[in-house]
C-alpha positions as CSV (number, residue, x, y, z in Angstrom):
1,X,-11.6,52.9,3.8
2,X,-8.8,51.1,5.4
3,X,-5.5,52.0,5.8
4,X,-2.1,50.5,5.1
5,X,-1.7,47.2,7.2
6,X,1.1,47.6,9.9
7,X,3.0,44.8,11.3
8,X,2.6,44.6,15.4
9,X,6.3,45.5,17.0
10,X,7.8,42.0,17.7
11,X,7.1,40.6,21.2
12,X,7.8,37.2,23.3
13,X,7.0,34.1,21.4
14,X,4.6,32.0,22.9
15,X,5.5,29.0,24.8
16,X,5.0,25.2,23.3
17,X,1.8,23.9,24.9
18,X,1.7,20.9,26.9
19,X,1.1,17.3,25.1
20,X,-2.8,16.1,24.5
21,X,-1.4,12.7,22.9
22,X,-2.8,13.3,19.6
23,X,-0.7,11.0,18.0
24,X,-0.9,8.2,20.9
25,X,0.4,4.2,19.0
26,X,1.5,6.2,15.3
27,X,4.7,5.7,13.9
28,X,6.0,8.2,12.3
29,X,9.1,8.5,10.2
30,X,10.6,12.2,9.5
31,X,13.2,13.0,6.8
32,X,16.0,15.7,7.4
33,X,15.7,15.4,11.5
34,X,18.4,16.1,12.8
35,X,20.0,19.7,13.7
36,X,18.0,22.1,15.0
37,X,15.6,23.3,12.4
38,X,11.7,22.2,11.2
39,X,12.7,18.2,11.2
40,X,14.3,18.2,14.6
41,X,10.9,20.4,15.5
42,X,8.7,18.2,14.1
43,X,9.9,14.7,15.7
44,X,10.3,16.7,19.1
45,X,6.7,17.4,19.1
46,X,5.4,14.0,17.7
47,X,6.9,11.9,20.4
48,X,5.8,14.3,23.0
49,X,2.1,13.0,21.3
50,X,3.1,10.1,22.1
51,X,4.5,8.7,18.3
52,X,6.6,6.3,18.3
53,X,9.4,8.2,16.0
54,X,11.9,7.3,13.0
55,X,14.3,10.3,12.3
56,X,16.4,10.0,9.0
57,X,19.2,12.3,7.8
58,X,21.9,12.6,5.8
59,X,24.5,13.6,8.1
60,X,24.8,10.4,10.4
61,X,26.7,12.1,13.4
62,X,23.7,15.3,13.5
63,X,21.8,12.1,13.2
64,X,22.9,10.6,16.2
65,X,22.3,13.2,18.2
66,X,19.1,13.9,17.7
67,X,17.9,10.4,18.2
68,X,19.5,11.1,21.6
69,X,18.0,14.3,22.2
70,X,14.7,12.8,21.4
71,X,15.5,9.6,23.4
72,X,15.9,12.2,27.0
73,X,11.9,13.3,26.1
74,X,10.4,9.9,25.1
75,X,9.9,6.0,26.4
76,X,12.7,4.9,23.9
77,X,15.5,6.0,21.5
78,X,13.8,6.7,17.8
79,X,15.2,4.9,15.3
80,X,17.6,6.6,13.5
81,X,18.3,5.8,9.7
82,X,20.9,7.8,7.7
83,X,19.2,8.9,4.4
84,X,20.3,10.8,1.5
85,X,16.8,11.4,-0.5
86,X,18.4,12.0,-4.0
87,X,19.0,8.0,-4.2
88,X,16.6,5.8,-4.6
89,X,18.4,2.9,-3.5
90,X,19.1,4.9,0.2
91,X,15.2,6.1,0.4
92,X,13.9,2.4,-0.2
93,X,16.3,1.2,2.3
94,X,14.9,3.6,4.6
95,X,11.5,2.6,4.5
96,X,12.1,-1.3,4.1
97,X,14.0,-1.1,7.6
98,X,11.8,1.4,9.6
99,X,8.8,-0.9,8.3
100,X,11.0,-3.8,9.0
101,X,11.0,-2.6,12.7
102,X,7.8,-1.6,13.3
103,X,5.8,-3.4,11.0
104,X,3.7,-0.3,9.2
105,X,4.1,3.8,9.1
106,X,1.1,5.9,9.9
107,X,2.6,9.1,9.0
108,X,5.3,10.0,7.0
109,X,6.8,13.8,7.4
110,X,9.1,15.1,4.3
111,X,10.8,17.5,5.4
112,X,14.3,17.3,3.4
113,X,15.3,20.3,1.7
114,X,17.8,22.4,0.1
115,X,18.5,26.1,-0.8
116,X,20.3,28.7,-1.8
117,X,20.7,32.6,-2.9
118,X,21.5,32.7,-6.7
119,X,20.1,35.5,-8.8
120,X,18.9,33.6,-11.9
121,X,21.3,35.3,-14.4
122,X,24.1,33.8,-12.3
123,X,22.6,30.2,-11.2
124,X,24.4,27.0,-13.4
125,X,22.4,24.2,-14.4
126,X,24.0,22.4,-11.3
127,X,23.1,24.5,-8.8
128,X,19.4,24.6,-10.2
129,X,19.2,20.7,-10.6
130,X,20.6,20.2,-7.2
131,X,18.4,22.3,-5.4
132,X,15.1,20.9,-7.5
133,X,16.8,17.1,-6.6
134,X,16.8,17.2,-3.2
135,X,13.8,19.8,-2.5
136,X,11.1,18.3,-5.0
137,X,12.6,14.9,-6.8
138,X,13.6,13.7,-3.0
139,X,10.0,14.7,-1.6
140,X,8.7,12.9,-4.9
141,X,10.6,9.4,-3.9
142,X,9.6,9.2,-0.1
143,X,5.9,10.0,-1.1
144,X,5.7,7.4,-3.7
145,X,7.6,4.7,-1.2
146,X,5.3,6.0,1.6
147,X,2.1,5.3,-0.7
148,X,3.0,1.9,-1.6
149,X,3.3,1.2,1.9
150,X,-0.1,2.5,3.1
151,X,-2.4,2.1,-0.6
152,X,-2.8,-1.7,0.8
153,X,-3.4,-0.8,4.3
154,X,-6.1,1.4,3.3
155,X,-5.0,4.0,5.6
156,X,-2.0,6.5,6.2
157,X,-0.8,10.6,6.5
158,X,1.9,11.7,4.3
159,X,2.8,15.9,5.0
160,X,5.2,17.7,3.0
161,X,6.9,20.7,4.1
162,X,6.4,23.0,1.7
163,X,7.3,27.2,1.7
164,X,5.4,30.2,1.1
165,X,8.3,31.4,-1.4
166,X,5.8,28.6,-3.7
167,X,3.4,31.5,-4.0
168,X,5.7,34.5,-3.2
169,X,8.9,36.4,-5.3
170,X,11.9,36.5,-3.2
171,X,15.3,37.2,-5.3
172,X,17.8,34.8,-5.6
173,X,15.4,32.2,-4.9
174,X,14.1,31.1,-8.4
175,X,15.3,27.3,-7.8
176,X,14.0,26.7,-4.2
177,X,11.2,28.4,-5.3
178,X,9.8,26.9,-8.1
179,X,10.9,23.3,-6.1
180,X,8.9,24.4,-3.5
181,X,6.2,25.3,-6.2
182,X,6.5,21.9,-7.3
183,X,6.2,20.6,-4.3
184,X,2.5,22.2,-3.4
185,X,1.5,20.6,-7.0
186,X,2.7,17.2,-5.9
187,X,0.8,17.5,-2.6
188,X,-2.4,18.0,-4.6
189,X,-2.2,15.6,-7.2
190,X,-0.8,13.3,-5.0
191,X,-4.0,13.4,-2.5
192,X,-6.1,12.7,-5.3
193,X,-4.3,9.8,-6.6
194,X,-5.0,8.2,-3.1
195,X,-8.3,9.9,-1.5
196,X,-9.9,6.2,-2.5
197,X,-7.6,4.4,0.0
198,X,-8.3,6.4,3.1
199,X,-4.9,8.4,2.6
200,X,-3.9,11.8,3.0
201,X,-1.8,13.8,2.1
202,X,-1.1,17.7,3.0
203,X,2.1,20.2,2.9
204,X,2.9,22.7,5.6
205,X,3.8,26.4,4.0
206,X,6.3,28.5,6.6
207,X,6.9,31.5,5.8
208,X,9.7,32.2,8.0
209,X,11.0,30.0,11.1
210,X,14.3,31.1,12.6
211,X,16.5,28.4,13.8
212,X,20.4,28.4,14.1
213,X,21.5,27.1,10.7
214,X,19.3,29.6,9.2
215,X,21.1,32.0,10.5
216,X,24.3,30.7,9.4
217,X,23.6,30.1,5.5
218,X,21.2,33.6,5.6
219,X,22.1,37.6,6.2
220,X,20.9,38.6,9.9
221,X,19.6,41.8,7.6
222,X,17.4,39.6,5.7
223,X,16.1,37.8,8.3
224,X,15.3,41.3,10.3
225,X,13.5,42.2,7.3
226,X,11.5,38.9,6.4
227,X,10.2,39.1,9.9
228,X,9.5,43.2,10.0
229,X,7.0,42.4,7.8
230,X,5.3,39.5,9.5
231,X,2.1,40.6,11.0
232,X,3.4,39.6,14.0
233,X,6.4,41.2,13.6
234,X,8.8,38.2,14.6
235,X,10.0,35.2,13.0
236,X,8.2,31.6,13.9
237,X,9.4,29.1,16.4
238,X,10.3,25.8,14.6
239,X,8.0,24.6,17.8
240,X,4.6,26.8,15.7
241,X,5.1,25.0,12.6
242,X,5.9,21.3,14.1
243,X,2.3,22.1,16.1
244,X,0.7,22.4,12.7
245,X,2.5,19.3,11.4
246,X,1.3,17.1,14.6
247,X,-2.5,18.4,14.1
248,X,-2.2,17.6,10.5
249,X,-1.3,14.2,11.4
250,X,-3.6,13.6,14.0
251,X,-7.1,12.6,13.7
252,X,-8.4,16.1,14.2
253,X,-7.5,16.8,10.5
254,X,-9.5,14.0,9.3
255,X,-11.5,15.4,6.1
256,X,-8.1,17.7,5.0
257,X,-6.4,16.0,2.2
258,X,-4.6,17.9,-0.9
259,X,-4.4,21.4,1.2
260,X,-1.1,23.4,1.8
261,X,-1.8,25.1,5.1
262,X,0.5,28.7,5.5
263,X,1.9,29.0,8.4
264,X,2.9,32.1,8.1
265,X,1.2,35.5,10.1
266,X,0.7,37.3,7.0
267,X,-1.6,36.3,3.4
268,X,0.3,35.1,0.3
C-alpha cells in the first residue's frame, strides 16, 4: 500500500541543452511570439535547430523585438508579421506573405492565447466570447489556413498549444478552460481530417510555465501553490515546453498525429 504522493522540495531548473539541428531547412511560423512567454520560447529554440523562423503578434513593437532578439542567435532576422488571430482578413494576410517569402511552411506553431480569473457567476458574455475568440476560434483560423497550405504539398506539422486546465478544475477559469478544452478536440479531429496527406497535427499541454507576464496578470500566491504541487516542486521553464514543441516538429515524432502531450510533472 502506497502512501500519499509528495511533491520533491523545488530545486535548480535544468539548463536548455545544446542544438542537434532537428529542424535543419523548416520554416516555421509561430503565432503570439513576442514577449517573454511560450511563443518567444518556442521560436528561440526552433531557430537554434536551425528553422528558418516567422514570429507573428499582435503587439507590433513586442514584435519587433523579438525578431531582434531572435536575429542576435540566428543567420538572419525572422520575419516578423503583426497578427491579430480574431480576424480573418489579418490571419490570411499572415500566411499569404510568410508563404510569399519563403515559398511553403513546414510547421506551423499556435500558440495565441488569452485568459483570465472570472468566477462563472460573475463572467459577462463578453468576457467569455473574448477569451473563447482568441484562445480556440483564433487557433481554429490559423489551422485551417495552415492546412490548405500543406493538404496539396502532401506534407506539413501544425502544434497547438494547448493547457492542462483542458482536463483539470481551476476556479475562475471556466472560459480559458473549456477554450482550452476545445482546443484538444480540434487537435484530434483535425489530425484525422488530414492523416491522408502526410500531415500532422499535435497540441502541447503545460501545466504551469512561469515567465514574467505571468506573473504580472497572476497572484505570486497562486503561482507558489500551482507549483507546490508539481511533482517537481517548481514551475517549468518556457525553454521545457518549447523542447517538447521542437521534438514534436521534428522528424523524431513522425508516427504522433492527434496526441496532446502534458507537459506538466504531475498526471491529469
Amino acid at each position: 500500500m502506497t502512501g500519499p504522493q509528495v511533491a520533491v522540495p523545488a530545486g535548480p531548473a535544468p539548463r536548455p541543452h545544446p542544438s542537434h539541428q532537428l529542424l535543419a531547412g523548416r520554416t516555421v511560423l509561430i503565432t503570439a511570439a513576442a514577449g517573454t512567454g511560450i511563443g518567444f520560447a518556442a521560436a528561440r529554440r526552433c531557430v537554434e535547430e536551425g528553422a528558418r523562423v516567422i514570429v507573428s503578434d499582435k503587439h507590433e513593437r513586442r514584435l519587433d523585438e523579438a525578431a531582434d532578439q531572435l536575429a542576435a542567435i540566428g543567420a538572419e532576422r525572422p520575419l516578423a508579421v503583426p497578427c491579430d488571430v480574431t480576424s480573418q482578413a489579418q490571419v490570411q494576410q499572415l500566411f499569404d506573405t510568410a508563404i510569399a517569402e519563403y515559398g511553403q511552411l513546414d510547421v506551423v506553431v499556435n500558440n495565441a492565447g488569452l485568459g483570465g480569473d472570472t468566477r462563472l457567476t460573475e463572467m459577462t458574455d463578453e468576457q467569455w466570447a473574448t477569451v473563447l475568440d482568441v484562445t480556440l476560434t483564433g487557433t481554429f483560423r490559423c489551422t485551417r489556413a495552415a492546412l490548405l497550405h500543406m493538404i496539396p504539398r502532401g506534407a506539413g506539422v501544425v502544434i497547438n498549444n494547448a493547457s492542462v486546465l483542458g482536463w483539470r478544475a481551476q476556479a475562475g477559469q471556466a472560459h480559458y478552460a473549456a477554450a482550452k478544452a476545445g482546443v484538444m478536440a480540434l487537435t484530434r479531429c483535425a489530425a484525422m481530417d488530414v492523416a491522408e496527406h502526410g500531415i500532422r497535427v499535435n497540441a502541447v499541454a503545460p501545466s504551469l510555465a512561469v515567465h514574467p507576464f505571468l506573473a504580472k496578470v497572476t497572484s505570486e500566491e497562486l503561482l507558489t501553490d500551482l507549483a507546490s504541487r508539481e511533482a517537481f516542486g517548481r514551475a517549468a521553464q518556457t525553454w521545457e515546453v518549447a523542447s517538447v514543441v521542437a521534438f514534436l516538429a521534428s522528424d523524431y515524432a513522425s508516427y504522433l498525429t492527434g496526441e496532446v502531450i502534458s507537459v506538466s510533472s504531475q498526471h491529469p
